[in-house]
Each structure stands twice: as C-alpha cells, then as structure tokens.
C-alpha positions in Angstrom: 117.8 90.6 134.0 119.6 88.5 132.1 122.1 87.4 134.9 119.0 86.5 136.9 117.4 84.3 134.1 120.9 82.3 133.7 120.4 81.8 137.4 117.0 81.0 137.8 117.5 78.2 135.0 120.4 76.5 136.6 118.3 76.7 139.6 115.6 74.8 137.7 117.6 72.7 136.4 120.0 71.8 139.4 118.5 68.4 141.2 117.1 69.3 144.4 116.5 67.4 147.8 112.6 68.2 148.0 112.0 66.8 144.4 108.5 66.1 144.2 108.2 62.4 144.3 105.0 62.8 141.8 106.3 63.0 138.1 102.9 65.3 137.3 103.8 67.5 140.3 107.3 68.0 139.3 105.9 68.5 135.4 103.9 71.2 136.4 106.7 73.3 138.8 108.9 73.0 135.6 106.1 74.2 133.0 105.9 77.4 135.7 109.7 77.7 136.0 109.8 77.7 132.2 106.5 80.4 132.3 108.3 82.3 134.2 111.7 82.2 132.7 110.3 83.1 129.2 108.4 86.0 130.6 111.3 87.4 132.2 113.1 87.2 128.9 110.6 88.9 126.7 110.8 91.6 129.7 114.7 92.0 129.3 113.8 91.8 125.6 111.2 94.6 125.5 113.3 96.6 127.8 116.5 96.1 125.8 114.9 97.1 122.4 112.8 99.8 123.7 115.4 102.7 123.7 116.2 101.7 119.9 112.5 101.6 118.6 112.2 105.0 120.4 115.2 106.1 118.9 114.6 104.8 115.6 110.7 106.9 116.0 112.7 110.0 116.2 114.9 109.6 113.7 112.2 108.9 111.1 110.1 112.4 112.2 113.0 114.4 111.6 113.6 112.8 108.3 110.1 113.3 107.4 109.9 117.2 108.3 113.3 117.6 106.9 111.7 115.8 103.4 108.8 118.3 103.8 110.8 121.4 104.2 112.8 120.0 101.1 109.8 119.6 99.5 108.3 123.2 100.1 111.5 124.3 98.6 111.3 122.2 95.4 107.6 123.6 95.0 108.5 127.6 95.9 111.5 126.6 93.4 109.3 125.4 90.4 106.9 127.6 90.5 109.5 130.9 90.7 111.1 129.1 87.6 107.2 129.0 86.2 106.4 132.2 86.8 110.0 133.8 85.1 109.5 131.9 81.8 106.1 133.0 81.3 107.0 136.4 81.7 109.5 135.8 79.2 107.4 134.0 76.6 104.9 137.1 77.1 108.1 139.6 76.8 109.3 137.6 73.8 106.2 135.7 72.0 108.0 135.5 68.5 111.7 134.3 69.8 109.7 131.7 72.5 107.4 130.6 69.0 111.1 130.1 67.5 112.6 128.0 70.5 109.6 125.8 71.1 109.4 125.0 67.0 113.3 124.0 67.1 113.0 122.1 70.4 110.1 120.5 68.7 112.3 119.5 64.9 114.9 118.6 67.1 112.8 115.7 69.2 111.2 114.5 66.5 114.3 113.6 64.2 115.6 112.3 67.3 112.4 110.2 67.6 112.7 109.4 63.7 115.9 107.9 64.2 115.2 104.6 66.2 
C-alpha cells in the first residue's frame, strides 16, 4: 500500500504531456489525486494498526479475568482468615480481651508521642 501511494504521488507530481491547459481543471485533478492519496493512507494505516488494537483487546481481557480470579482469591482468603479468628476470640474470650487491650495501650502511646 504504501509502495503504491509513493508511486501514485510521483505520478501526481511528475509533469505530464496532457496537462490541462485550465489552471481550475488541473486544481481540481490534484485536489482528487491528493483525496485519493490520503485515503489510501489512512487505509494502509487502519490496516497496519489493526492487528495491534486487536492484540492489545486481548491482552487486556486476560488481564482482567486473571485480576478477577486474583481477586476471588483475596476474598475466599480474607474471609477464611475471618472466620478462624472468630472462632478463636469465641475459644479464647479472656486472652482475645487481653490482646485487643494491649494492641489498644500500645497505639495510643504511639499516637501520644507525635
């Protein structure tokens, strides 16, 4: 395509013997040779970067089901880990009482501090 619209500009722009001998006439065959040449390149363009937005669609759906699936996992994850330390605090109310009031002292003289 490319090769072609290289050609077909010299074309246009190589003098020729049946040159219009009306300037308007000869205006208007190069506003169509330049029509033309311009839609030829936005056709070699849309066929060049076609393959790569296709490619690019792809890539970005399999990153997205690959994020869910990580996601489901982080969620199945977090609420195994939820699920354990309650039954813990419920196995151990007094020691879990303990924890949480020394977690507690802890942040706040941390807090204090600044």
């Amino acid at each position: 395509m490319a090769q072609n619209a290289t050609a077909d500009l010299e074309h246009a722009t190589a003098p020729t013997d049946d040159a219009p001998t009306d300037p308007k006439n000869g205006i208007e065959d190069l506003a169509e040779r330049g029509a033309s040449l311009a839609s030829d390149a936005a056709e070699a363009t849309r066929a060049y970067v076609t393959p790569f937005h296709e490619a690019g669609q792809e890539y970005a759906e399999r990153l997205y089901e690959a994020g869910q699936q990580k996601a489901q996992e982080a969620a199945f994850y977090a609420e195994l880990g939820y699920e354990e330390t309650r039954d813990l605090v419920r196995g151990y109310p007094i020691q879990a009482l303990g924890i949480a009031a020394g977690v507690g002292v802890l942040i706040g003289l941390l807090l204090a501090r600044r």
